[in-house]
C-alpha positions as a Python dict, from the first residue, in 0.01 Angstrom:
ca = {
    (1, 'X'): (0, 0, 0),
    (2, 'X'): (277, 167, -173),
    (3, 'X'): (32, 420, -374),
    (4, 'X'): (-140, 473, -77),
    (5, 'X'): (111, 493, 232),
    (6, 'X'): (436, 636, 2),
    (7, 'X'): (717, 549, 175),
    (8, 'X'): (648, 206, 302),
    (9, 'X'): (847, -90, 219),
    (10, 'X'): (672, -404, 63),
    (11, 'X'): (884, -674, -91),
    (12, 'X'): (805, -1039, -208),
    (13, 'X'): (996, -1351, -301),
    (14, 'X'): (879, -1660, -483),
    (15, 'X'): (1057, -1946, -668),
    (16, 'X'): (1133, -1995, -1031),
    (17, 'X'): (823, -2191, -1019),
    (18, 'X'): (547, -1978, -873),
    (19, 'X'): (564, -2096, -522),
    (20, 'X'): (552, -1857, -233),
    (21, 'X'): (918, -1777, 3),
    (22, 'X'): (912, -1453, 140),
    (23, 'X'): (726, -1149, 215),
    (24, 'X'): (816, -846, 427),
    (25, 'X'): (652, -548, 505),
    (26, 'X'): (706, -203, 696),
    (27, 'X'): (454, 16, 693),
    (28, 'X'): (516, 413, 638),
    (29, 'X'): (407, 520, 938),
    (30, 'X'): (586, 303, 1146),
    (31, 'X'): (922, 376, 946),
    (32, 'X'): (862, 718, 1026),
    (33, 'X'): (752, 672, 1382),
    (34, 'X'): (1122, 455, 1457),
    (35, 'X'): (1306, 733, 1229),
    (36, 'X'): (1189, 1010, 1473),
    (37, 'X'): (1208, 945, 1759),
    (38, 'X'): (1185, 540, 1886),
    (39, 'X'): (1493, 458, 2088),
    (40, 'X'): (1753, 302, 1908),
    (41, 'X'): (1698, -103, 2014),
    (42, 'X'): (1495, -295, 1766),
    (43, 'X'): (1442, -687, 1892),
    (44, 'X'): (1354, -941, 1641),
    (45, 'X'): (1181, -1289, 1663),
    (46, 'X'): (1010, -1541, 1494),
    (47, 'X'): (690, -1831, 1601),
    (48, 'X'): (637, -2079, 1362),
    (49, 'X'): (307, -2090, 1220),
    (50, 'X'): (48, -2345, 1234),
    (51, 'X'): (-201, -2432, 941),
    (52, 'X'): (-173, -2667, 670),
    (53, 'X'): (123, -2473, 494),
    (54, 'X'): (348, -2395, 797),
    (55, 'X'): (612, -2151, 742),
    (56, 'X'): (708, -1899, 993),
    (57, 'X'): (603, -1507, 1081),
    (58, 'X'): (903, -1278, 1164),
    (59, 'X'): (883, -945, 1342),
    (60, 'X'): (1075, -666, 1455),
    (61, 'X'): (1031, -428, 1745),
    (62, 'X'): (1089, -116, 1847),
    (63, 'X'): (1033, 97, 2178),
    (64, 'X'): (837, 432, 2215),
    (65, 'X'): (900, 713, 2438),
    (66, 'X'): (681, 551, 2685),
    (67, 'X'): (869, 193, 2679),
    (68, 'X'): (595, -5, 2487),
    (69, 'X'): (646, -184, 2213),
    (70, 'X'): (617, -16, 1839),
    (71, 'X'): (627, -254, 1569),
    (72, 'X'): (838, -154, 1306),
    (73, 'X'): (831, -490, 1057),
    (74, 'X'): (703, -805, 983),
    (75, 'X'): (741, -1051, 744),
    (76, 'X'): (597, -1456, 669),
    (77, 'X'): (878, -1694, 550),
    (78, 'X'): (813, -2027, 399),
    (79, 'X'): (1088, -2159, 679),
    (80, 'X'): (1287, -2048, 930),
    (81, 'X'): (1664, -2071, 783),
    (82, 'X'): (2014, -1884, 752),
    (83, 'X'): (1864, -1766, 405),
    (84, 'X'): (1561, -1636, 527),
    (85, 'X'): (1716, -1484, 821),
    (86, 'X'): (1922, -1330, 587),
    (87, 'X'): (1667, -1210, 353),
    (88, 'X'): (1435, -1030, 639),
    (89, 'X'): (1732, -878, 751),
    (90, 'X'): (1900, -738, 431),
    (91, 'X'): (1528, -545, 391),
    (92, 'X'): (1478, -445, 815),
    (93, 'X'): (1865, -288, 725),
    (94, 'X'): (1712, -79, 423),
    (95, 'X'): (1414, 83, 632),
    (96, 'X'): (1654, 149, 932),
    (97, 'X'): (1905, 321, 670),
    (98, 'X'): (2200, 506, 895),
    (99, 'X'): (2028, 497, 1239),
    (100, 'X'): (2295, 311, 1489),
    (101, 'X'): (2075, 54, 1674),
    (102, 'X'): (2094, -213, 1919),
    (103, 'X'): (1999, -532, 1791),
    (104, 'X'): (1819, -755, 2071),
    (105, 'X'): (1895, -1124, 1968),
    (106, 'X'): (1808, -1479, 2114),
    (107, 'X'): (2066, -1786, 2073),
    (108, 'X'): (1911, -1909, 1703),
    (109, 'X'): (2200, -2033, 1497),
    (110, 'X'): (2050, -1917, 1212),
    (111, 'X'): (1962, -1557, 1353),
    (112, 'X'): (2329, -1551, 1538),
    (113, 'X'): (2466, -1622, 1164),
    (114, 'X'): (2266, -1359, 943),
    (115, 'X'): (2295, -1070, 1216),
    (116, 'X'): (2663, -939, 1174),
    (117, 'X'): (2663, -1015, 819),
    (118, 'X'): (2426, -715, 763),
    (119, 'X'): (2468, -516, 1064),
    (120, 'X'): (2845, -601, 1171),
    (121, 'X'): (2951, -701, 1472),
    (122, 'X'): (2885, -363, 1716),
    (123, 'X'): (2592, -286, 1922),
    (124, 'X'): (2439, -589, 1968),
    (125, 'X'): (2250, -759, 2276),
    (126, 'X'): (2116, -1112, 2380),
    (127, 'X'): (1746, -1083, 2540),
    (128, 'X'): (1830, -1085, 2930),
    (129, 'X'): (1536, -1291, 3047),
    (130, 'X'): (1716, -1574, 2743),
    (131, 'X'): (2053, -1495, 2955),
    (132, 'X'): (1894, -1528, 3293),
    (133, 'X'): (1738, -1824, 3190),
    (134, 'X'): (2018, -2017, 3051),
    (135, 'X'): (2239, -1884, 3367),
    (136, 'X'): (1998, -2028, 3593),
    (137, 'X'): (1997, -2370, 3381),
    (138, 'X'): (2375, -2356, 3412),
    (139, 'X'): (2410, -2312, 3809),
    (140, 'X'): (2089, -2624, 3837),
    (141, 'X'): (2278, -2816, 3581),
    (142, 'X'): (2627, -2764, 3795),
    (143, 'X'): (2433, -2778, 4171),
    (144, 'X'): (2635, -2438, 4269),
    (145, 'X'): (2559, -2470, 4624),
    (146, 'X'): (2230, -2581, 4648),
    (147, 'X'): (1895, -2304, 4628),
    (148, 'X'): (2131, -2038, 4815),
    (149, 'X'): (2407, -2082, 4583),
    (150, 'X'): (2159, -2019, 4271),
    (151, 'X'): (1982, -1715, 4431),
    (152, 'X'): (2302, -1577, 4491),
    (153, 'X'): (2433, -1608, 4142),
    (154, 'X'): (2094, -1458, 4008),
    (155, 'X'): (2103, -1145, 4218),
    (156, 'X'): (2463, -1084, 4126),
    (157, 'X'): (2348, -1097, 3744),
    (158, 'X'): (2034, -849, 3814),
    (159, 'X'): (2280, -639, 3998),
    (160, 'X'): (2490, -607, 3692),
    (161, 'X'): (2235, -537, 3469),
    (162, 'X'): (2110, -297, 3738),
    (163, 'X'): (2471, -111, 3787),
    (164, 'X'): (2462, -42, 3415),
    (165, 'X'): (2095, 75, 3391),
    (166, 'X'): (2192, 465, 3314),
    (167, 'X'): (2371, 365, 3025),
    (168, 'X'): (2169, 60, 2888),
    (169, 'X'): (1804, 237, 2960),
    (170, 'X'): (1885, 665, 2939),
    (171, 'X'): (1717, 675, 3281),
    (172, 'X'): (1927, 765, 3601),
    (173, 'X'): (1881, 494, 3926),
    (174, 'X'): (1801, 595, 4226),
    (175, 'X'): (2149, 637, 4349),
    (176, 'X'): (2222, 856, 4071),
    (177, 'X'): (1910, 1058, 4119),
    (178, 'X'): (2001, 1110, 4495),
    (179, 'X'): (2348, 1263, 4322),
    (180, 'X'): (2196, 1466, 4067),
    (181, 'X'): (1927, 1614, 4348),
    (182, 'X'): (2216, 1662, 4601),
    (183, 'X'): (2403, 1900, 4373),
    (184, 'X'): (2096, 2112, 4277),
    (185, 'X'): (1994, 1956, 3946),
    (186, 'X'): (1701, 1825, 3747),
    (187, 'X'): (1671, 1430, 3741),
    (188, 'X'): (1468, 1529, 3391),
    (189, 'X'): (1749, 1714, 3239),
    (190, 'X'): (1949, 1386, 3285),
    (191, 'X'): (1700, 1151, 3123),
    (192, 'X'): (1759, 1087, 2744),
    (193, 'X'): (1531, 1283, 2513),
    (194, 'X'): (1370, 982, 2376),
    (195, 'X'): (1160, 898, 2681),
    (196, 'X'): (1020, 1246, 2673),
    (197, 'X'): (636, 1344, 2554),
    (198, 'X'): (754, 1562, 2294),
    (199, 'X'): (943, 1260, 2087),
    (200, 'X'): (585, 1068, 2178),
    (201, 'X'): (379, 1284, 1974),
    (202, 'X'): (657, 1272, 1698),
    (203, 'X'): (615, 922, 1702),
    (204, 'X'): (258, 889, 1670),
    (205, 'X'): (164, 1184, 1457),
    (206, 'X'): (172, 1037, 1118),
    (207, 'X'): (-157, 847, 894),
    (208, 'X'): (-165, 509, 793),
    (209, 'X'): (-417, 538, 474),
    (210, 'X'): (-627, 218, 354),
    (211, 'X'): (-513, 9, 117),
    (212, 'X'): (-776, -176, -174),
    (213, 'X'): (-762, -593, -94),
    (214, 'X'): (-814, -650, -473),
    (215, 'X'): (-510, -796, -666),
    (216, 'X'): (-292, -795, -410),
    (217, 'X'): (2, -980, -571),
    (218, 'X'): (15, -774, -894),
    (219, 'X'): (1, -452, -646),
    (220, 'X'): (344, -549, -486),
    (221, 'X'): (541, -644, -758),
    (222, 'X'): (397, -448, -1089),
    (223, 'X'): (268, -777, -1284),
    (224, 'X'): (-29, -1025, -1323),
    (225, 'X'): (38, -1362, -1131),
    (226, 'X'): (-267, -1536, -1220),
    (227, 'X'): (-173, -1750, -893),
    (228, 'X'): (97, -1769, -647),
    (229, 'X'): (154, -2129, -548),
    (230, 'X'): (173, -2215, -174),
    (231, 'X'): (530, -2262, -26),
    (232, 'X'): (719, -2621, -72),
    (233, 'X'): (642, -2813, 264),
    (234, 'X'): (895, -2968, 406),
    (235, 'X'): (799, -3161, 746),
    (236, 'X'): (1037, -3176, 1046),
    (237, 'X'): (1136, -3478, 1138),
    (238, 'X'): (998, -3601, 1493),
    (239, 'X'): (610, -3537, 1660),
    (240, 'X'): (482, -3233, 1615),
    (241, 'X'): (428, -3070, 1962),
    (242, 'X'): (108, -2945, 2041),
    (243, 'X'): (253, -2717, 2372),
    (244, 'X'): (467, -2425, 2384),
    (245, 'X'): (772, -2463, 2616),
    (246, 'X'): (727, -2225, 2882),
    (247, 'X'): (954, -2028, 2997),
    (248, 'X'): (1060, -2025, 3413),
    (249, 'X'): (1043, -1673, 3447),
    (250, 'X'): (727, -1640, 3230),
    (251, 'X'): (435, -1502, 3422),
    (252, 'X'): (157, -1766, 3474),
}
């Protein structure tokens, strides 16, 4: 991949002992893709994998001029810790270089832990369906006057997230549009540059280039490994579940 696809960003970890840790990659083109013209917000998350080794696949996200998701990075971990938080992260920084983003976070220790240490404290965001959720668990949990009560205290939270939509998205509401129309100007003029088809085709208009399957491991880090050992399995305590804990504002 890097012969092939210069510019892309391929690292891998293992122990002392030959055993698999860590592997990230971030392909060229979408390095250059984010670098161009992606709006500054990248979200990570992880899902724990299932299979007779485990471990856990990490991604990161960005978001194209038309709002849809552009993957930027991924990367399998042998757990889902501080360290490997910290790891993932340390490379995601390298490929973003000096671009100020947004980092969209959920409430993982670990995650909450590893984030500032590599991108500081600034410009950062929890995922507002996580917020909305745990807001809506709060006013249940403390029976804030009944159904009304908890309708009430949702729509207040949409309307702040609303109220600061300009600002948060680059797109004008429709109050401000009615403004911007009533003193003779172009809604488009005030939307940010990023949402605009020219940045779209500078997103899209690189070549990923096939890569050969053969030797893989010696390909990424410049020497033979006759064989990389699985990861170390550790086994969390407790049943393993077998059903994914929906969430209550998940479409069914």
């Amino acid at each position: 991949m890097l012969a092939t696809n210069l510019g892309s960003s391929v690292e891998l970890s293992y122990s002392d002992d030959g055993h698999f840790e860590q592997f990230f990659v971030a392909h060229s083109i979408s390095i250059e893709g984010f670098v161009r013209g992606c709006r500054p917000i990248i979200a990570n998350d992880s899902t724990h994998m299932s299979g007779p080794y485990g471990g856990a696949l990490f991604s990161t996200t960005a978001y194209d001029a038309n709002d849809s998701m552009f993957p930027l990075a991924f990367g399998v971990m042998s757990l889902e810790n501080y360290e490997d938080w910290l790891w993932f992260l340390e490379k995601l920084k390298i490929v973003v270089g000096n671009k100020e983003v947004i980092i969209i976070l959920d409430k993982h220790l670990a995650f909450l832990h590893s984030v500032p240490e590599v991108f500081g404290l600034e410009n950062h965001a929890y995922c507002y369906c996580h917020l909305k959720e745990n807001f809506s668990s709060f006013l249940s949990k403390h029976n804030t006057r009944g159904n009304k009560g908890k309708e009430n205290g949702l729509q207040f939270l949409d309307n702040i997230v609303y109220a600061r939509g300009w600002k948060m998205l680059g797109i004008p509401c429709e109050h401000v549009e009615a403004v911007i129309i009533s003193i003779g100007q172009n809604v488009i003029d005030f939307v940010d540059d990023c949402y605009k088809y020219p940045m779209q085709e500078l997103i899209y208009g690189g070549s990923f280039f096939g890569i050969e399957t053969h030797d893989m491991v010696r390909s990424i880090i410049g020497e033979v490994l006759l064989s990389l050992k699985p990861p170390h399995i550790k086994c969390p305590p407790g049943r393993p579940r077998k059903k994914c804990i929906e969430s209550q504002f998940q479409d069914k």
